[in-house]
C-alpha angles and dihedrals in degrees: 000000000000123000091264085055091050098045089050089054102042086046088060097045095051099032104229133118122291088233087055092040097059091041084060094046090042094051093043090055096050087046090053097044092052085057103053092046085052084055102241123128123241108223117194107191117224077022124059144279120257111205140163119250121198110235110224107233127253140177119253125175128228103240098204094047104019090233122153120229129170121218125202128166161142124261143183116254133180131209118196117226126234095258094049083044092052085038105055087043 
């Protein structure tokens, strides 16, 4: 399903227009995404819990150059709730 999938469907169930449906999606992403970069976690709840999870660092080497770099981060991650596990089944 692609977001203009999405945004068609969600438009039906709830009954509103396709231009006010993707300005709530939209809305709801970038909400999302300013939370996570806060750090805090988005928990919905019969769906799942997006988070941030600190990367440990490692040492990689640059193949071209043989240059050592560590990387270290931060990254999304998503846990499924019980109900979208049970549901997918």
């Amino acid at each position: 399903m692609t977001r203009a999938d999405l945004i068609v469907n969600m438009a039906k169930a709830a009954g509103w227009p396709k231009a006010g449906t993707e300005r709530a999606l939209r809305a709801m992403l970038i909400a999302i995404r300013a939370s996570l970069k806060r750090g805090d976690p988005v928990t919905l709840v019969g769906f799942g819990t997006f988070s941030v999870a600190r990367r440990r660092p490692r040492t990689l080497r640059n193949p071209k150059t043989g240059q050592t770099v560590t990387v270290a981060g931060r990254i999304p991650r998503f846990k499924p709730s019980k109900e979208l596990k049970q549901a997918v089944r």
